[in-house]
N, C-alpha and C positions, 0 to 999 in steps of 0.2 A: 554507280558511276558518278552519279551528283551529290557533294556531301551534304548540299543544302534539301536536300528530299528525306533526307535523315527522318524529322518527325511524320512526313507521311507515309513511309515507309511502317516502323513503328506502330502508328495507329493498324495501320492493315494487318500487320501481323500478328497485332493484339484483338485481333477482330476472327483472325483466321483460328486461335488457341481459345478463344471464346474465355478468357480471364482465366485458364488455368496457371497461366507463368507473367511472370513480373517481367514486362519487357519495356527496354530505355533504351533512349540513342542518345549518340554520344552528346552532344547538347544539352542533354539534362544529367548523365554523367561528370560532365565538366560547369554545371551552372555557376559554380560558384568562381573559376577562375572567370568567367566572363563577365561575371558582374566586377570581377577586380581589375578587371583591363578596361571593363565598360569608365571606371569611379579613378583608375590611373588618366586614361584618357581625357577625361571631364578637367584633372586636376594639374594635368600637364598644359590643356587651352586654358587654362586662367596663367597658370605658371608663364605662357609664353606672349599673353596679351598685358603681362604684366613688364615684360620684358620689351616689348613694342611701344607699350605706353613711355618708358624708360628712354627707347631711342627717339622716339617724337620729342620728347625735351630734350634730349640732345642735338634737335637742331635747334628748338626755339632757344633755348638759353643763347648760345652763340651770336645768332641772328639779332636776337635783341639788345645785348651790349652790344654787338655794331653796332647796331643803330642806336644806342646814346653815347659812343666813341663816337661815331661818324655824324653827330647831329651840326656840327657848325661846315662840314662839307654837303650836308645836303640842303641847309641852310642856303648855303653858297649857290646848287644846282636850280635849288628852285627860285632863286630870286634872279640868276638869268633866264628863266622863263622856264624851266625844266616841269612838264604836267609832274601831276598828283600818279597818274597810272604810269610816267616814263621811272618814276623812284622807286615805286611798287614793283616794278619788274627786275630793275636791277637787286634788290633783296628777295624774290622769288628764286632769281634767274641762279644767285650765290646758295637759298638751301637746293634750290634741284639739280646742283653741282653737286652740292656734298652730300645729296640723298642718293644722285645717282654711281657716285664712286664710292660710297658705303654698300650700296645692294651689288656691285656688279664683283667689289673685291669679297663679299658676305656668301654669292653665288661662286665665286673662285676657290675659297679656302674650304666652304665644304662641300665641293665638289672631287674636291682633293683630298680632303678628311673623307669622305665615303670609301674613295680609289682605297686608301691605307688599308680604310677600317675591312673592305672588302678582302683584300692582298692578305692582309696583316691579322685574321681571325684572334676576335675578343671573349675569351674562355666567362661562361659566364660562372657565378656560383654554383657550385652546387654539382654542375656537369651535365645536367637535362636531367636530374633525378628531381628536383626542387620546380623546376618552370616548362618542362617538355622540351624544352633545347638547348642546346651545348652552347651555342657561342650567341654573340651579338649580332642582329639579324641585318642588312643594311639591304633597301627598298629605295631606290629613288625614283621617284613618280615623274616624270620628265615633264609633264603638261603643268601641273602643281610647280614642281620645283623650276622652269624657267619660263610658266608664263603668268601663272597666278601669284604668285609670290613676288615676284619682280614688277608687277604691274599692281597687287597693294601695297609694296612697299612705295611705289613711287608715288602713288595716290596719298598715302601719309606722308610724305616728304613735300608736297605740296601745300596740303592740309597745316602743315605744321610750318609752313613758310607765313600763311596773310597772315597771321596775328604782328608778327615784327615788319611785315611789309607794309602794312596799315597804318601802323604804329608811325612811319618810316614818312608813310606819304602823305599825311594830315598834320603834319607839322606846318607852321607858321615860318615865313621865310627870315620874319625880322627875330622872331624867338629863339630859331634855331641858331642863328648868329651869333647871337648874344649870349647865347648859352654857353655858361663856362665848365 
């Protein structure tokens, strides 16, 4: 009834035959794809941390040519008295704009990419003769996919704001001025 009882099951049985028969469950029949999914899996979280790493500079880049575009208007803000933490938030406030309409259009497109992929079955090679299943399998975890995922993404959109926010609000008001 429980697949995961598999090896106690197994052991009992090889207990009850007293070593006369060679007896496996399926777990050790299949070790070796599991170790391939174990070593896909491992190399798919570098693949996609590498790909995160990727969109966190694609805020900082941006962020930070503003802020040396925008260095003789914050020049300007802060020599009318504008604090150090009111500049900081306006460049905050600009990545968690675009962090927040990069995750919510990121959560729309493949959420609609799943609908397809589910509707629209993805033949895979082979036929289930090669991988034990015919098509491409599509799982969406709804707690993962709309509250963890959206909640470190925004958490790295953030993260990836102070560096040009800092940058932004520890400028000198007469430097920034002057600055051609």
């Amino acid at each position: 009834d429980d697949v995961n009882q598999a090896p106690m099951v197994a052991k009992r049985i090889r207990e009850v035959l007293q070593g006369r028969y060679q007896v496996q469950d399926w777990l050790q029949m299949n070790r070796n794809l599991f170790i391939a999914l174990q070593t896909e899996k491992m190399v798919m979280g570098i693949i996609l941390s590498l790909i995160v790493l990727v969109a966190a500079l694609n805020i900082i880049n941006p962020l930070t040519m503003m802020v040396i575009e925008k260095t003789k208007e914050i020049g300007i803000l802060k020599a009318m008295g504008a604090r150090n933490s009111s500049v900081k938030d306006i460049f905050v406030f600009q990545g968690m704009f675009i962090g927040t309409m990069g995750t919510l259009l990121g959560m729309a497109l493949g959420f609609v990419l799943c609908q397809i992929i589910e509707q629209i079955p993805i033949p895979m090679p082979g036929g289930g003769s090669v991988y034990y299943i015919d098509r491409l399998p599509v799982k969406v975890d709804v707690f993962v996919s709309y509250v963890v995922i959206p909640v470190c993404s925004m958490l790295l959109c953030w993260v990836s704001t102070l560096y040009p926010a800092r940058q932004a609000a520890k400028m000198e008001p007469v430097d920034a001025i002057r600055y051609d």
